[in-house]
ZAFIZA-227675 format. One record per residue (C-alpha): residue number from 1; residue in one letter; x, y, z. Coordinates in Angstrom, 3 decimals. Example, Ala and Ser with C-alpha at 12.3 -4.5 7.8 and 13.67 -1.06 7.14 Angstrom:
+-----+--------+----------+----------+----------+
! num ! residu !        x !        y !        z !
+-----+--------+----------+----------+----------+
!   1 !      A !   12.300 !   -4.500 !    7.800 !
!   2 !      S !   13.670 !   -1.060 !    7.140 !
+-----+--------+----------+----------+----------+
This chain:
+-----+--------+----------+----------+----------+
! num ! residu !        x !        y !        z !
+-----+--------+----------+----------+----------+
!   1 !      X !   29.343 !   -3.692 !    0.857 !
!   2 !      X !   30.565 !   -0.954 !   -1.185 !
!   3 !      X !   28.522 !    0.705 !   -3.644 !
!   4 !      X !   30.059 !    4.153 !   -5.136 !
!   5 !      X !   28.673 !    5.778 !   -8.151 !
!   6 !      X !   30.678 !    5.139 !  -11.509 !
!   7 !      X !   31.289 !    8.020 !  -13.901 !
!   8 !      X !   32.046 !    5.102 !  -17.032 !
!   9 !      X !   28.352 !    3.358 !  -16.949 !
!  10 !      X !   26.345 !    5.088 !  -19.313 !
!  11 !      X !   28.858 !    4.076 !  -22.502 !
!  12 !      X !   26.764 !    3.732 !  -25.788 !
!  13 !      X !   25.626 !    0.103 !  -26.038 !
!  14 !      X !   24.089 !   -1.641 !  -28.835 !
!  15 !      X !   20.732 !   -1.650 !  -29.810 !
!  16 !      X !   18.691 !   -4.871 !  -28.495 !
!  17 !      X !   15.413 !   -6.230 !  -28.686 !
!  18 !      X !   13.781 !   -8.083 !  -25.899 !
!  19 !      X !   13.290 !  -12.095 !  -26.239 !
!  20 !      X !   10.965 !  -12.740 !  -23.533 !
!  21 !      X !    8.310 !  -10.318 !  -20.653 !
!  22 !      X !   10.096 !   -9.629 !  -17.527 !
!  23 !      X !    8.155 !   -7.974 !  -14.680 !
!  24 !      X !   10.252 !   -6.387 !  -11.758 !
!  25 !      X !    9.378 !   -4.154 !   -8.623 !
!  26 !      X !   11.333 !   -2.049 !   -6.055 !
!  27 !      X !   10.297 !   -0.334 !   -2.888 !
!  28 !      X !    9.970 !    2.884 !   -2.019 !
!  29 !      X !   12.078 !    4.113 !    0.954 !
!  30 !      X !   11.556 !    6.392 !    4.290 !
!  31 !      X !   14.878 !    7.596 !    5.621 !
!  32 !      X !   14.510 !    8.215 !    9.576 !
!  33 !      X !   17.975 !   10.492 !    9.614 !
!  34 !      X !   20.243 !   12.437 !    8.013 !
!  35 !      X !   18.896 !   12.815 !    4.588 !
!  36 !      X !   20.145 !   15.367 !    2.931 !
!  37 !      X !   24.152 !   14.803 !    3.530 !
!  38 !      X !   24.188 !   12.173 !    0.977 !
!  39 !      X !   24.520 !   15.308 !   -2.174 !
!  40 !      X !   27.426 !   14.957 !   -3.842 !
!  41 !      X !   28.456 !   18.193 !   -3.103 !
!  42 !      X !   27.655 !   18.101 !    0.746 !
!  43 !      X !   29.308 !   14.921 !    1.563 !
!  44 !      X !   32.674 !   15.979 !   -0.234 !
!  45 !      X !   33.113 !   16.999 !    3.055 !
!  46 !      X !   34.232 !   14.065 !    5.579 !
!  47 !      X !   31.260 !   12.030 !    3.988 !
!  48 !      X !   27.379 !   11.743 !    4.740 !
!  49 !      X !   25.540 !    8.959 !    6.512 !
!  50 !      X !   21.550 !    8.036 !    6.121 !
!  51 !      X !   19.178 !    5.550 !    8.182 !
!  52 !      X !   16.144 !    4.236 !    7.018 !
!  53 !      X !   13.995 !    1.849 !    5.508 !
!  54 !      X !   12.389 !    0.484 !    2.170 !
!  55 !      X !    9.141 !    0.144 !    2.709 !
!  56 !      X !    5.883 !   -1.719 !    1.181 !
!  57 !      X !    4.971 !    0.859 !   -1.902 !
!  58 !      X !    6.599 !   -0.522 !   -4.720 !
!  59 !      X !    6.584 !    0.711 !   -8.409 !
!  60 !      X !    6.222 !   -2.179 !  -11.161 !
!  61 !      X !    8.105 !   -2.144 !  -14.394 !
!  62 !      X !    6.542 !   -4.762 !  -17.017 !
!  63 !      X !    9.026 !   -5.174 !  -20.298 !
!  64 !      X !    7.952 !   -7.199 !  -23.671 !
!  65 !      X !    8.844 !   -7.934 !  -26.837 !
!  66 !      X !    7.174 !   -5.035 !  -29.429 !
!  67 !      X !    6.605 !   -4.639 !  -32.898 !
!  68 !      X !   10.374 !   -3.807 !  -34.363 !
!  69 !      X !   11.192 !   -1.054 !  -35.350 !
!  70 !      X !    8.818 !    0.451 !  -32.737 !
!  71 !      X !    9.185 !    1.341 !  -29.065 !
!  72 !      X !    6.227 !    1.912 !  -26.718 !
!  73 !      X !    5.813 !    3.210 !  -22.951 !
!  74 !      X !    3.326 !    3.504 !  -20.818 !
!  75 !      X !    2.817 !    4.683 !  -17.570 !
!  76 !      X !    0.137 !    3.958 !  -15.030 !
!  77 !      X !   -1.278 !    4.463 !  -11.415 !
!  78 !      X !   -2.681 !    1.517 !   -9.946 !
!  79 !      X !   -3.429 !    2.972 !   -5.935 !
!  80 !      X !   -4.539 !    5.936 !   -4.393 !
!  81 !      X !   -3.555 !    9.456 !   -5.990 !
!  82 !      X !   -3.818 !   12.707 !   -3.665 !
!  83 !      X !   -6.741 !   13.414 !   -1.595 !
!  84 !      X !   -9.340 !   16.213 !   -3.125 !
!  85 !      X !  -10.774 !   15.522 !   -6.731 !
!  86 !      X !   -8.159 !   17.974 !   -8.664 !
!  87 !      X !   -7.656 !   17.734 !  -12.081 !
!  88 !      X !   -3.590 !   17.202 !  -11.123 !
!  89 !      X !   -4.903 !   13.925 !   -8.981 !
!  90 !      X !   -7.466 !   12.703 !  -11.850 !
!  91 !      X !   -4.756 !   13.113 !  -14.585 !
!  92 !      X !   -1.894 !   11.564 !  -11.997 !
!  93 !      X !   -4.218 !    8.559 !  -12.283 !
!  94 !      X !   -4.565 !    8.183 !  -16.048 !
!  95 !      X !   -2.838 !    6.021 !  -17.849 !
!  96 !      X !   -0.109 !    7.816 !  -20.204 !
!  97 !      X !    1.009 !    5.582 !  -23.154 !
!  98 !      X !    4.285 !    7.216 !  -25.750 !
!  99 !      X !    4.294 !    5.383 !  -29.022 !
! 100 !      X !    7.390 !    6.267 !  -31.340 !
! 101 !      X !    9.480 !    4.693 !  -33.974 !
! 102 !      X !   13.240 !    3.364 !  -32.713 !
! 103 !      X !   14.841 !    5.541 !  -35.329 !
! 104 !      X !   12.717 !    8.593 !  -33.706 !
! 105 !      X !   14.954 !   10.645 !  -31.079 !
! 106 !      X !   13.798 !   10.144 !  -27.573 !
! 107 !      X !   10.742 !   12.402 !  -26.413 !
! 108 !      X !   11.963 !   14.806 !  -24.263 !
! 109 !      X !    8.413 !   14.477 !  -22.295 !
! 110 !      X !    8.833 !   14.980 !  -18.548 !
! 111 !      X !    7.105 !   12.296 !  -17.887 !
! 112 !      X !    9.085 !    9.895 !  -20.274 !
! 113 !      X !   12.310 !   11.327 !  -19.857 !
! 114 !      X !   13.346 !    8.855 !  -16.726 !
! 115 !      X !   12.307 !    5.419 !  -19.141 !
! 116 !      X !   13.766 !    6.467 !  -22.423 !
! 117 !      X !   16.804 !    7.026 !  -20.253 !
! 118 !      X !   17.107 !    3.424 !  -19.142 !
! 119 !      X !   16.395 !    2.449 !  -22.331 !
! 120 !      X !   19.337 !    4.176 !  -23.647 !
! 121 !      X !   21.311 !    2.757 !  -20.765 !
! 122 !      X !   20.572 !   -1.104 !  -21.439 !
! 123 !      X !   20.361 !   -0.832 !  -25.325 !
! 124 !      X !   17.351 !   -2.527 !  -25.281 !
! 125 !      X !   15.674 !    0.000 !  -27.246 !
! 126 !      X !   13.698 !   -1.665 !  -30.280 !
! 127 !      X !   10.499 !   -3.501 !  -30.596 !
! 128 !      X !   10.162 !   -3.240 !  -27.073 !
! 129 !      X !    7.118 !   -2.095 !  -24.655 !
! 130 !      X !    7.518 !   -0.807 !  -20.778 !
! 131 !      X !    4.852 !   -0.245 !  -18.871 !
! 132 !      X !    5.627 !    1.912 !  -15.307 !
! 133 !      X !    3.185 !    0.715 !  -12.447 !
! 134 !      X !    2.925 !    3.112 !   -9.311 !
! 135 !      X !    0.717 !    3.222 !   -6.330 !
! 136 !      X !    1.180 !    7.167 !   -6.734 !
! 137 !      X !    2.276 !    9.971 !   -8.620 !
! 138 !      X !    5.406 !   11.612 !   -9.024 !
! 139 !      X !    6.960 !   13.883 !   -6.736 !
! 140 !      X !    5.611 !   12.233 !   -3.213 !
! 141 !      X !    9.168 !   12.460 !   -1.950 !
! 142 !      X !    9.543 !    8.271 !   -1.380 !
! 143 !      X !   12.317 !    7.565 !   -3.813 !
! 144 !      X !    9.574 !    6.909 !   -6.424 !
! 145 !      X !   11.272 !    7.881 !   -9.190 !
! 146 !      X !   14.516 !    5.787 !   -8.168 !
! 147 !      X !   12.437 !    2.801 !   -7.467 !
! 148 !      X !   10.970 !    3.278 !  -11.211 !
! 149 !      X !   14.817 !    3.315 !  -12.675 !
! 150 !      X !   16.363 !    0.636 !  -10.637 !
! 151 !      X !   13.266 !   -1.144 !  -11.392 !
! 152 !      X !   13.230 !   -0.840 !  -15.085 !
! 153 !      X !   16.891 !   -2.020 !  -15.439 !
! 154 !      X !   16.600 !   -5.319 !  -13.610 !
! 155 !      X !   13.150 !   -5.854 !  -15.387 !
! 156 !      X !   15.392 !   -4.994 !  -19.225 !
! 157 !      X !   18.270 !   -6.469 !  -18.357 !
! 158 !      X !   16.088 !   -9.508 !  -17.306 !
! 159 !      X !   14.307 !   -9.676 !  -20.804 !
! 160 !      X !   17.526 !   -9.699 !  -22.600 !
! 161 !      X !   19.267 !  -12.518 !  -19.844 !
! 162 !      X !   21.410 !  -10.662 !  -18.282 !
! 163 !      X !   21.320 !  -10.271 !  -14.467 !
! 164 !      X !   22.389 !   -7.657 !  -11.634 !
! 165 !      X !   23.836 !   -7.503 !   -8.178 !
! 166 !      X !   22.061 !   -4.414 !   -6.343 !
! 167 !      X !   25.061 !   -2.934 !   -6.407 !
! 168 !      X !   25.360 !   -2.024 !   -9.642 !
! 169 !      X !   21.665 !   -1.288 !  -10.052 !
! 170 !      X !   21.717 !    1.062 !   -7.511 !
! 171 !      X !   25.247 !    3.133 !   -9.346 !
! 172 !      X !   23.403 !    2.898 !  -12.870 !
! 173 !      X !   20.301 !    4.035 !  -11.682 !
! 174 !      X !   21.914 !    7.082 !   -9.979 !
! 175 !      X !   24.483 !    7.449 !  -13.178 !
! 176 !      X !   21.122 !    7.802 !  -15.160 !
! 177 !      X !   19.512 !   10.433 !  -12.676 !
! 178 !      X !   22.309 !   12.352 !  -12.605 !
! 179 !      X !   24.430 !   12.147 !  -15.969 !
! 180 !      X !   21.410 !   11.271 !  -18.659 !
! 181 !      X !   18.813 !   13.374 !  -16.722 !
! 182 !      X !   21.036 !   16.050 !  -14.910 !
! 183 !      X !   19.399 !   15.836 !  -11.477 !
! 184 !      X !   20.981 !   17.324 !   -8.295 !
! 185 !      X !   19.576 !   14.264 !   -6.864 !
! 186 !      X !   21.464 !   12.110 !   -4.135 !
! 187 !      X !   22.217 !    8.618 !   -3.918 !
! 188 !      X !   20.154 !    7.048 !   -1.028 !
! 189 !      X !   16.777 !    6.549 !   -2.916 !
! 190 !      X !   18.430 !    3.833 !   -5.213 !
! 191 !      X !   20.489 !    1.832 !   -2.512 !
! 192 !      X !   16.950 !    1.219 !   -1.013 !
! 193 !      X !   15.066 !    0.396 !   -4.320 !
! 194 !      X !   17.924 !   -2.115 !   -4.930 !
! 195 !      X !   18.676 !   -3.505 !   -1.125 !
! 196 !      X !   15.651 !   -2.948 !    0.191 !
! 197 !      X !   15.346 !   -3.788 !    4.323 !
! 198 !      X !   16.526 !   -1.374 !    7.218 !
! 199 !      X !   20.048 !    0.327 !    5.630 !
! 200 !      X !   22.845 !    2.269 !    7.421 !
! 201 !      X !   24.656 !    4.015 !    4.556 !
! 202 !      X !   27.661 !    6.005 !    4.192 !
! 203 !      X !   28.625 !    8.257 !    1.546 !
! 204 !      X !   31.133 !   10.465 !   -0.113 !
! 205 !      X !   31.257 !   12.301 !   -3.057 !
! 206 !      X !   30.976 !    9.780 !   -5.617 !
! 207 !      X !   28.189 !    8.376 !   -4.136 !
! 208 !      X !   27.190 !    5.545 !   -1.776 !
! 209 !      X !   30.393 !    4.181 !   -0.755 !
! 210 !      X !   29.084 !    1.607 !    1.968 !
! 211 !      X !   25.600 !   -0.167 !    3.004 !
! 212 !      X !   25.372 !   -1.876 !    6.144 !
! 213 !      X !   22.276 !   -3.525 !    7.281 !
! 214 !      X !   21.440 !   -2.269 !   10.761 !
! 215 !      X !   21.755 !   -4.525 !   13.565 !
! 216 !      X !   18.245 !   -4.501 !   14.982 !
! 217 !      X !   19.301 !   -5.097 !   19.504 !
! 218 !      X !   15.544 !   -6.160 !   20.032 !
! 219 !      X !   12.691 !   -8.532 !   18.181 !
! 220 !      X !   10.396 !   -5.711 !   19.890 !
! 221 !      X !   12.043 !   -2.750 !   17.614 !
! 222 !      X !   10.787 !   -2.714 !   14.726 !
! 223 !      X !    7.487 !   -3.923 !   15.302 !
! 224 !      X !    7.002 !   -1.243 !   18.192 !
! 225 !      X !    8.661 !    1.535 !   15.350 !
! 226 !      X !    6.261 !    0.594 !   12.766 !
! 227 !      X !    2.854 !    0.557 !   14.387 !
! 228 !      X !    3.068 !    4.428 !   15.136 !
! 229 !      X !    3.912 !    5.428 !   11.914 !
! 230 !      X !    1.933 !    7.356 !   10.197 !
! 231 !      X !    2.500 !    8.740 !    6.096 !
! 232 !      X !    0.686 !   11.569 !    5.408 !
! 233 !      X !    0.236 !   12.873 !    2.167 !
! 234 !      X !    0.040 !   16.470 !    1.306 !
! 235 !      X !   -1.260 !   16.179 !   -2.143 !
! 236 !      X !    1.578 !   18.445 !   -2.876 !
! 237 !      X !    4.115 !   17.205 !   -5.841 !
! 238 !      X !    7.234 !   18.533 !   -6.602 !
! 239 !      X !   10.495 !   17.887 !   -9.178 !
! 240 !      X !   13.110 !   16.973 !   -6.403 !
! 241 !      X !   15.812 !   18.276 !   -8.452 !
! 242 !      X !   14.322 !   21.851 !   -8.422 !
! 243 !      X !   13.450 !   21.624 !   -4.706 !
! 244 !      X !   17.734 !   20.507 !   -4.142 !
! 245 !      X !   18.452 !   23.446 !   -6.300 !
! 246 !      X !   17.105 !   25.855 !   -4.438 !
! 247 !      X !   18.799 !   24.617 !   -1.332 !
! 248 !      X !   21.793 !   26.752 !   -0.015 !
! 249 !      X !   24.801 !   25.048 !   -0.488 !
! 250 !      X !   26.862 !   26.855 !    2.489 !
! 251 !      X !   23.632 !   26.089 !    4.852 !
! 252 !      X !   23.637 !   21.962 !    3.732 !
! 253 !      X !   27.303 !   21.445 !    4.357 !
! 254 !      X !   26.817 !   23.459 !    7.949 !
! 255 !      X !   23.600 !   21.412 !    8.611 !
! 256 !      X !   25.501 !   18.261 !    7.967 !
! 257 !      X !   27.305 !   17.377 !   11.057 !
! 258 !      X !   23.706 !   17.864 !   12.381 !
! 259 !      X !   22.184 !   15.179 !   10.078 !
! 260 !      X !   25.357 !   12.538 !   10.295 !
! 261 !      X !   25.080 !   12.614 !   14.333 !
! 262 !      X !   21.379 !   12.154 !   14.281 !
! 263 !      X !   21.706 !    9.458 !   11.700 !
! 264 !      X !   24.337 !    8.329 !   14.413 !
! 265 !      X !   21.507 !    8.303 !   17.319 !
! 266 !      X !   19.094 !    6.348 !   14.885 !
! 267 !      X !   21.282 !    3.600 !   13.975 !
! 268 !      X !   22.943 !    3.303 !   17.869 !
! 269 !      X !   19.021 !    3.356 !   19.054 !
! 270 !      X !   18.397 !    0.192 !   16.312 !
! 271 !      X !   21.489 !   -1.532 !   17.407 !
! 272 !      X !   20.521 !   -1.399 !   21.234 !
! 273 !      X !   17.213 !   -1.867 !   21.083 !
! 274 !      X !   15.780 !    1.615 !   22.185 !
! 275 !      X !   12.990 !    3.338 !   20.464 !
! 276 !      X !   13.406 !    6.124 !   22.426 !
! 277 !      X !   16.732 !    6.397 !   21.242 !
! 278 !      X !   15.906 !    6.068 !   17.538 !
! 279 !      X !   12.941 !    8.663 !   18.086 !
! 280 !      X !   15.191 !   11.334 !   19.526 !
! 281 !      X !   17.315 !   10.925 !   17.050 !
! 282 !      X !   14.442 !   11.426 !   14.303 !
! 283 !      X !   13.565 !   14.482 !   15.700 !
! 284 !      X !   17.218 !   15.629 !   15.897 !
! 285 !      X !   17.476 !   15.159 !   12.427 !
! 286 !      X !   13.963 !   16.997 !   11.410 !
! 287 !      X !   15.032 !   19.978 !   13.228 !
! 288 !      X !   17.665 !   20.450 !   11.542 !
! 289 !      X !   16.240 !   19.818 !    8.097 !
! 290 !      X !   13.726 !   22.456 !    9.306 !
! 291 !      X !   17.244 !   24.686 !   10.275 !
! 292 !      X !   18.367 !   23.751 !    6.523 !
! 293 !      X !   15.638 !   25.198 !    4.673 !
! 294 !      X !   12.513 !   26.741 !    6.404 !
! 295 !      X !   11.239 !   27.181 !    3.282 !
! 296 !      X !   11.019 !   23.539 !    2.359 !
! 297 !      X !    9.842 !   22.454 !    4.998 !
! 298 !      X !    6.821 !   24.884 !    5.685 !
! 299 !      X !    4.181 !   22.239 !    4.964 !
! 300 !      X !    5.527 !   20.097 !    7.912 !
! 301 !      X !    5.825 !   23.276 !   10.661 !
! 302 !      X !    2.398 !   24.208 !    9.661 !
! 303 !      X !    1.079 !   20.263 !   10.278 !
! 304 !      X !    3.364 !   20.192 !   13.221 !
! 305 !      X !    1.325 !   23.475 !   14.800 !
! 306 !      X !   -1.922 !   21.651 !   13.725 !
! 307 !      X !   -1.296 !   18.831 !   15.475 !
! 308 !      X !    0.103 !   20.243 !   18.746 !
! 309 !      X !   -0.946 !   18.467 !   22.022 !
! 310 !      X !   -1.877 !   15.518 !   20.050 !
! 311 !      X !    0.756 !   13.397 !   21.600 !
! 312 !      X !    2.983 !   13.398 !   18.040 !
! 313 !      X !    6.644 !   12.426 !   19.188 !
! 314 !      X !    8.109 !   12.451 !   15.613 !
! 315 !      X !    7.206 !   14.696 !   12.014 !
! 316 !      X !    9.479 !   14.963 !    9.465 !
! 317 !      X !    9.066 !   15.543 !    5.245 !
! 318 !      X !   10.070 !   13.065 !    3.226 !
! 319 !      X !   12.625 !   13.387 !    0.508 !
! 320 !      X !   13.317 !   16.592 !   -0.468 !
! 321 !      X !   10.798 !   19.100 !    1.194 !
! 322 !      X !    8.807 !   21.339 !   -0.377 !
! 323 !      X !    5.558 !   18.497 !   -0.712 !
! 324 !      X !    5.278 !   15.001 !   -1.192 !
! 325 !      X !    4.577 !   13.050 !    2.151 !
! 326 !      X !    5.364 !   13.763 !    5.745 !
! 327 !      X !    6.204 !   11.494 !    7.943 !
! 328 !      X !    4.824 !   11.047 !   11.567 !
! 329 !      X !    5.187 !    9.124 !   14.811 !
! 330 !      X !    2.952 !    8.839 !   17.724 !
! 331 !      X !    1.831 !    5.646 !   19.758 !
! 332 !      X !   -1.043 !    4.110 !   17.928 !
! 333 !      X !   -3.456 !    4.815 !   20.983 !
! 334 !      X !   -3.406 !    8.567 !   19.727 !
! 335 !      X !   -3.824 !    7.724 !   16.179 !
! 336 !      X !   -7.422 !    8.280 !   16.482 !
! 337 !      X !   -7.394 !   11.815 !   17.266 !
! 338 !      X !   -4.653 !   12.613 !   15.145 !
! 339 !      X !   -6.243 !   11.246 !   12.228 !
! 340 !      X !   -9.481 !   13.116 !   13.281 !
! 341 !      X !   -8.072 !   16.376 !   13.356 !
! 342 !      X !   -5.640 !   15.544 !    9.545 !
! 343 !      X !   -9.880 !   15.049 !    8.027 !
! 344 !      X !   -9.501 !   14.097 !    4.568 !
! 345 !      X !   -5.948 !   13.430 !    3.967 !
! 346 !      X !   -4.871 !   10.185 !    2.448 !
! 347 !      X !   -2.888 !    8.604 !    5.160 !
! 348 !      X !   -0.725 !    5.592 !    4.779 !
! 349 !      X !    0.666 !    2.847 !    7.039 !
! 350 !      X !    4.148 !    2.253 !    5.973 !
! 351 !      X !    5.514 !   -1.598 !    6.769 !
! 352 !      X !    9.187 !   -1.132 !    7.309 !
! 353 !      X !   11.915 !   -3.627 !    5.906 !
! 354 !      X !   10.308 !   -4.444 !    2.285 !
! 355 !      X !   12.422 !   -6.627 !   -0.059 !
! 356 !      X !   14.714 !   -5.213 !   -2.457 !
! 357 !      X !   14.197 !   -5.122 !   -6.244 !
! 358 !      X !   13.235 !   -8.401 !   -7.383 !
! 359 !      X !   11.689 !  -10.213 !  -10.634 !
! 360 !      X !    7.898 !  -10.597 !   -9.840 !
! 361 !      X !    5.580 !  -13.606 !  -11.128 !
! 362 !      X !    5.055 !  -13.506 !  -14.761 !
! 363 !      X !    2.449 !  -10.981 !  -15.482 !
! 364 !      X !    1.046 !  -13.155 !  -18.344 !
! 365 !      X !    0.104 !  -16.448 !  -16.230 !
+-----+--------+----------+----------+----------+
């Protein structure tokens, strides 16, 4: 499957209402390898390869008809916010609601700016109300934000009748992110939202230009994989795009071959059935993320110190460094102590291999 990123998708289209509620969720992703060589302008340069897997967070988009002449958003937190009582976590878990007339330009809120983009990139932009459903805030480095987008367009393009391959949710989506929005963002986090399952994907500097689902050499795998994860969360948020633009451009492109051959590990570790494979290459690929940008990664060196003699095999950030969620192997006979010694941070077990964007059961029934 080929899935590159289209410069000609975000044409004006005309204004529509929607005829009937249409509720869709995607999953969030964890990439094991080579994250990072899938920016545009780092794999220009003989391409970029990522491994990973959507996983069992999903965001929820819910679209209905509105009043017309009116548009209406909303967005809401229905898990677990960061650990520690702050006023960012209480607010992350209030419900936001933008009311404005269709004729009204588009509210350059941050927090609105990603819907009233895919509203302008179905059309369906009067008498109509979305409502954005997330088991956590922005910024927690899982694709969130991508999983929102390529939600939101199969859930309006649903209310409307029209339908979408994964493919092209997954180049709109990124076409919106990086055209509409003007994010140095790259293209993995909406291949997952739209595929979902365990992905091999290539890509080159238009965007994802092939998805390959990753032959999986043992039944034992993935099961054995997912019960020592462990997702941390730092109760750290960043903007991705300002963490990518602070990354040296010169030190991504000479961190690449890095990230592609432990990508390369991952994926030949899946296909024959070694774990120990597709943990080396994990912690091939952290390394050199950690080589890329110290900075960025600071968080997960200091947890990675904590957490020495613990028996932790694998730690990693997630998405684009800088906060958000870290990522950590160990067998599950040492989770104990490791969770002992991590005290009061909010700690997730990821299930690996969640479905792809799909329409959910009618949120009305």
């Amino acid at each position: 499957m080929s899935t590159p990123c289209a410069c000609s998708l975000l044409a004006p289209r005309a204004l529509r209402t929607p005829l009937w509620r249409a509720a869709a969720s995607a999953p969030m992703r964890v990439s094991f390898a080579g994250g990072g060589s899938d920016l545009p302008g780092v794999a220009l340069l003989d391409g970029g390869r990522v491994v990973g897997a959507a996983i069992d967070l999903r965001v929820r988009v819910v679209v209905e008809p509105f009043d017309r002449g009116w548009v209406r958003m909303e967005l809401a937190s229905r898990g677990q916010g960061p650990p520690g009582g702050c006023a960012e976590a209480a607010e992350a878990g209030a419900p936001r609601v933008l009311t404005r007339r269709r004729t009204d330009p588009p509210r350059d809120d941050l927090a609105f700016r990603l819907i009233e983009a895919t509203l302008a990139a179905t059309g369906v932009g009067d008498g109509v109300a979305l409502r954005v459903e997330t088991e956590m805030s922005p910024g927690a480095g899982l694709g969130g934000s991508a999983s929102a987008a390529v939600a939101a367009l199969f859930a309006l393009r649903a209310s409307v009748g029209e339908v979408a391959s994964p493919e092209e949710l997954s180049r709109e989506a990124v076409a919106i992110e990086r055209e509409r929005l003007g994010n140095a963002c790259g293209a993995q986090d909406q291949v997952f939202a739209a595929f979902g399952g365990l992905l091999d994907l290539a890509f080159d500097a238009r965007g994802c230009s092939g998805v390959r689902r990753l032959a999986i050499g043992s039944p034992e795998l993935v099961p054995a994989l997912s019960a020592g994860l462990l997702l941390v969360d730092t109760a750290v948020r960043r903007v991705s795009g300002e963490v990518l633009d602070r990354v040296d451009a010169g030190a991504a492109c000479g961190a690449k071959g890095e990230l592609v051959a432990a990508a390369g590990d991952v994926a030949r570790g899946f296909e024959i059935g070694s774990l120990a494979l597709v943990l080396s290459g994990m912690r091939r690929g952290a390394a050199a993320k950690v080589r890329l940008s110290e900075a960025a990664s600071a968080i997960a060196v200091s947890m990675q110190q904590r957490l020495d003699g613990l028996g932790v095999e694998v730690l990693r950030m997630c998405g684009a460094g800088g906060g958000g969620h870290i990522l950590i192997w160990a067998p599950a006979e040492r989770h104990a102590r490791i969770l002992e010694e991590l005290g009061p941070c909010l700690v997730r077990r990821p299930a690996l291999g969640a479905a792809g964007v799909r329409l959910d059961p009618d949120p009305a029934a």
